[in-house]
C-alpha positions, 0 to 999 in steps of 0.5 A: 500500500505504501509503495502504491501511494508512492508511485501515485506521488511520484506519478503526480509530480511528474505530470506537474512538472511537465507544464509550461509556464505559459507566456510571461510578460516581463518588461515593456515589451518583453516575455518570458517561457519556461517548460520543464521536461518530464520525460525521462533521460539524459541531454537536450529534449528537443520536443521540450524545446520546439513546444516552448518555440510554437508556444511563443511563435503561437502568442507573438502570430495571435498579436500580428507579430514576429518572435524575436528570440532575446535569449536563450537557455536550455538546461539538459536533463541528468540523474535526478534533474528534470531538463527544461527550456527558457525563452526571453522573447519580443513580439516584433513587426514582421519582416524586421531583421534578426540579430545574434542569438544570446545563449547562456554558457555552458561553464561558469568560472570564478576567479578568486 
């Protein structure tokens, strides 16, 4: 029985994780994604990644607008971490042209 209520648990917060942030409006004219990956695995999830990029390219078309990635950031799923997908974006008026694409780094090193 205890294991039973263990794995409905687990289950449960699995599914939970799964969901989208939605579309997060963060400044004047900026937005923000986020999605965590629930399937299992390890690495880069790119059907996690391609919906966060539908579901912001979906919100920027129902404004009459573009999706203008500002940056990027793409966490890979590992032993007891869940990967995910954030997006900072603006909607902007079509046929602008794009710029560099900002992404995270990978490594991070302080210097003390």
């Amino acid at each position: 029985m205890k294991y039973r209520a263990l794995i409905m648990l687990f289950g449960v917060a699995l599914l939970a994780s799964c969901a989208s942030t939605g579309v997060i409006p963060m400044s004047q004219d900026s937005y923000y994604i986020g999605k965590k990956d629930g399937s299992p695995g390890l690495g880069v999830s790119l059907s996690n990644k391609a919906q966060v990029y539908k579901e912001a390219h979906a919100f920027c078309n129902n404004k009459g607008l573009e999706l203008f990635v500002l940056r990027e950031t793409v966490t890979p799923a590992a032993p007891a971490r869940l990967g995910s997908t954030e997006l900072h974006f603006k909607c902007v008026a079509p046929g602008g042209t794009a710029g560099p694409l900002t992404k995270d780094p990978n490594t991070i090193i302080q210097i003390k």
